[in-house]
C-alpha positions as CSV (number, residue, x, y, z in Angstrom):
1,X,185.6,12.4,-32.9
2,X,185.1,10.5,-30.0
3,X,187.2,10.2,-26.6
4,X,189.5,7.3,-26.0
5,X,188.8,7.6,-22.7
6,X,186.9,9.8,-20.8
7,X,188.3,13.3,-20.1
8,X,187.7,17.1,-18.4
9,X,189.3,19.9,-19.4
10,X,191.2,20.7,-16.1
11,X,192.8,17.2,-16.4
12,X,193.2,16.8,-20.0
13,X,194.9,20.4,-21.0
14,X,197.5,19.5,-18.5
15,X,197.8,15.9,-19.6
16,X,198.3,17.1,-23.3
17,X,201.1,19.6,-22.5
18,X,202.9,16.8,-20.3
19,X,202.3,14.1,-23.1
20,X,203.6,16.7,-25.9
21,X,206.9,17.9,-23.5
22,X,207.9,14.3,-22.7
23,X,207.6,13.5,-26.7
24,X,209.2,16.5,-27.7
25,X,212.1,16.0,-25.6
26,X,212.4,12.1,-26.1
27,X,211.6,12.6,-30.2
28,X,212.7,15.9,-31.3
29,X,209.5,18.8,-32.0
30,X,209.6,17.8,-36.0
31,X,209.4,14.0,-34.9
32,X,206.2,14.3,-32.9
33,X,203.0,14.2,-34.8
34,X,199.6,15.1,-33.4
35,X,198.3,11.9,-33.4
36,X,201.4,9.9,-31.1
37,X,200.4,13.2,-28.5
38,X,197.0,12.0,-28.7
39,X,197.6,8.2,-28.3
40,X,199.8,9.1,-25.4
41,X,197.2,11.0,-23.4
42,X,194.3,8.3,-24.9
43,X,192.3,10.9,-26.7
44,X,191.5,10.7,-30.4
45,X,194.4,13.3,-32.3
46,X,191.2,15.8,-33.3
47,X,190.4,16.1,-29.6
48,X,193.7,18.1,-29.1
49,X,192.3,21.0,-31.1
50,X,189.9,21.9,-28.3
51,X,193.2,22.7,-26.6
52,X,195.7,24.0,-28.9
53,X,195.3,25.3,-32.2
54,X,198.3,23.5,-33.7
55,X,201.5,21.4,-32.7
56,X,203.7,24.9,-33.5
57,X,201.3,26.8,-30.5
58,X,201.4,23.4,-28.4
59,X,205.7,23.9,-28.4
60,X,205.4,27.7,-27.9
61,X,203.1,27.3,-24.8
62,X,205.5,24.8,-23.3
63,X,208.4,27.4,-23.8
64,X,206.5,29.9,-22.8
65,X,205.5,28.5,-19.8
66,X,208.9,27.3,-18.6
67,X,210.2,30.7,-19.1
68,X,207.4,32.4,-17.4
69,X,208.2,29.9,-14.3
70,X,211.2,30.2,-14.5
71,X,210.8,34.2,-14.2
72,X,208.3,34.1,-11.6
73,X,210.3,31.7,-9.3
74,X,213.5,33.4,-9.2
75,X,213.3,35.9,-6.4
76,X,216.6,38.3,-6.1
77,X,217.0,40.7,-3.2
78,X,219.5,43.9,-4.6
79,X,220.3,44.7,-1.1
80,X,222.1,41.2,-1.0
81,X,225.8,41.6,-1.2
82,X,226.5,40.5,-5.2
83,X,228.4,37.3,-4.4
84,X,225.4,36.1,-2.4
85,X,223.1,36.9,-5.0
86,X,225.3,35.3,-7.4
87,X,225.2,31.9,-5.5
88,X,221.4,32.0,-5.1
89,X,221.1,32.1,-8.3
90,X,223.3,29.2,-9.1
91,X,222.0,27.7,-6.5
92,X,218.3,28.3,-8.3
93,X,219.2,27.5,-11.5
94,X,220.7,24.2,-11.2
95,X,218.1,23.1,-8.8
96,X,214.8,24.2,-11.5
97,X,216.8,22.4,-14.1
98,X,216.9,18.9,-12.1
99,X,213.5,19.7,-11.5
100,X,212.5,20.4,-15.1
101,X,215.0,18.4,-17.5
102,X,212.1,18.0,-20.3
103,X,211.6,21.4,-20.2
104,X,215.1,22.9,-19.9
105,X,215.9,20.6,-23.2
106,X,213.1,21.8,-25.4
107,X,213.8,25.6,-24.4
108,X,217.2,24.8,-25.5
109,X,217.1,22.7,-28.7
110,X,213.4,23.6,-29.7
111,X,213.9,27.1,-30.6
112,X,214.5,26.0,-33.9
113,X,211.7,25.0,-34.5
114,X,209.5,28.0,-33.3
115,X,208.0,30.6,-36.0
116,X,209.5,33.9,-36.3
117,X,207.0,35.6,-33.9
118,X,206.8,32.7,-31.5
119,X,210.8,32.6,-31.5
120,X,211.0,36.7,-30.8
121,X,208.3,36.1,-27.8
122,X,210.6,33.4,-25.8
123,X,213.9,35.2,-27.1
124,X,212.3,38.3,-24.9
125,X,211.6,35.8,-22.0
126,X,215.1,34.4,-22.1
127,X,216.2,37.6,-22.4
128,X,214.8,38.9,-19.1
129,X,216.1,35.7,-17.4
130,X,219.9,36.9,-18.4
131,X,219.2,40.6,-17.5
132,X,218.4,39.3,-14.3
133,X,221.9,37.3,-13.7
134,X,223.7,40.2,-15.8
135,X,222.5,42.8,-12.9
136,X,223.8,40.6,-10.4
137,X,227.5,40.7,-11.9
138,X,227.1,44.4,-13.4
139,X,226.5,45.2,-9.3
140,X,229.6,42.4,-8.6
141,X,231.7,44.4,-11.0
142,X,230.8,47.9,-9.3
143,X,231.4,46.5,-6.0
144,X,234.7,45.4,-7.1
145,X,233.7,41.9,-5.8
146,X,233.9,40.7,-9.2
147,X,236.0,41.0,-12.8
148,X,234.4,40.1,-16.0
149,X,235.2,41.9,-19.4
150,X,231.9,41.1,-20.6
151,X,228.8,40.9,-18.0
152,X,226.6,40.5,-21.0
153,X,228.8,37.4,-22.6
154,X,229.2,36.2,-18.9
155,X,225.6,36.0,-18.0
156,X,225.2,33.5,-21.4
157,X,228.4,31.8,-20.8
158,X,227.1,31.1,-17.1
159,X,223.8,30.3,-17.9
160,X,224.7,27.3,-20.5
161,X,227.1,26.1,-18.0
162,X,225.1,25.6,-15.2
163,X,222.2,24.3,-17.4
164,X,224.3,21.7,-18.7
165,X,224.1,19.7,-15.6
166,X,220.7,18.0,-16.7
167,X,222.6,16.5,-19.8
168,X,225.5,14.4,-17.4
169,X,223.9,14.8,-13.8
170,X,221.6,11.3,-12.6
171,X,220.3,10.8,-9.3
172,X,222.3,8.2,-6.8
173,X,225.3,8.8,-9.2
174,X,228.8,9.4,-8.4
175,X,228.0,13.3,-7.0
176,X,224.9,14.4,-4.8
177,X,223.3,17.4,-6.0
178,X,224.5,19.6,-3.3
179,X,228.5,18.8,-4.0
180,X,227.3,19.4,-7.9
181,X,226.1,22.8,-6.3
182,X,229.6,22.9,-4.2
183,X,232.0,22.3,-7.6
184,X,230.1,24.5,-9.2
185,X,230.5,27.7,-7.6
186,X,233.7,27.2,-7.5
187,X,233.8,27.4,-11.3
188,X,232.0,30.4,-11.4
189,X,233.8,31.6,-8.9
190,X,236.6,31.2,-10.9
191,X,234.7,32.6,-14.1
192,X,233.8,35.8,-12.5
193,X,237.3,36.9,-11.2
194,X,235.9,36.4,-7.1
């Protein structure tokens, strides 16, 4: 089938995966046909096959990706007192899911739609991101800095409240980001007995 428009790998790989997460998130994964991901990066739908073998490995990569980000990005230092660490984090979190609000949505509501095997590969992913905030309040709770009667429960608890800023949170609105970052920590604060 011939090109739309002209296009090179190193442009057009990225292109599709931006095209597909914008649809995805605006249209729901089940919505979102190969062809509209095509039309939207000007490339005719059997093109995209030279990049992905299907629409269910296009949504996997995206997850996959944000999570690997998302893993290789956050940067904890143990030696940090457990309150400090806890704030960084925050601090991380809400700012990556500003950043990344496509992204953040689909690893949230698209897990659906994944197949069993892709599913248990991202579950593993997310899993590694919540060990990492669960060590910080396991050392919080050994230090006596902190009280929770579940560090596991906690971490998830934590985690969906501070990603639920992209669904409210709009730039130039009533709150800048850092007093969003400011109320915040108070709540968890709050959460973790500090």
């Amino acid at each position: 089938m011939a090109r739309t428009q002209g296009s090179r790998a190193e442009i057009t790989g990225p292109a599709i995966r931006e095209a597909a997460r914008r649809l995805f998130a605006r249209h729901g994964f089940a919505a979102v046909s190969m062809r509209q991901i095509a039309a939207e990066v000007g490339v005719q739908a059997g093109a995209l096959y030279a990049y992905t073998p299907d629409k269910q490995a296009l949504l996997a990569d995206l997850l996959r990706g944000h999570m690997e980000e998302l893993l290789g990005a956050w940067q904890d230092d143990p030696a940090r007192p457990p309150l400090d660490r806890l704030q960084s984090f925050l601090r991380f979190h809400i700012r990556t899911s500003l950043e990344h609000p496509e992204a953040v949505f689909l690893s949230y509501m698209e897990l659906r739609s994944l197949t069993p095997e892709n599913h248990r590969q991202i579950a593993d992913l997310r899993r590694r991101y919540e060990d990492a905030l669960e060590a910080i309040l396991i050392a919080g709770q050994a230090q006596g800095s902190m009280s929770v009667p579940d560090t596991r429960l906690t971490a998830m608890a934590l985690i969906s409240m501070l990603t639920g800023v992209t669904n409210w949170y709009r730039e130039g609105g009533r709150l800048d980001r850092d007093k969003v970052v400011a109320v915040y920590w108070d709540l968890v604060r709050g959460a973790v007995g500090a």
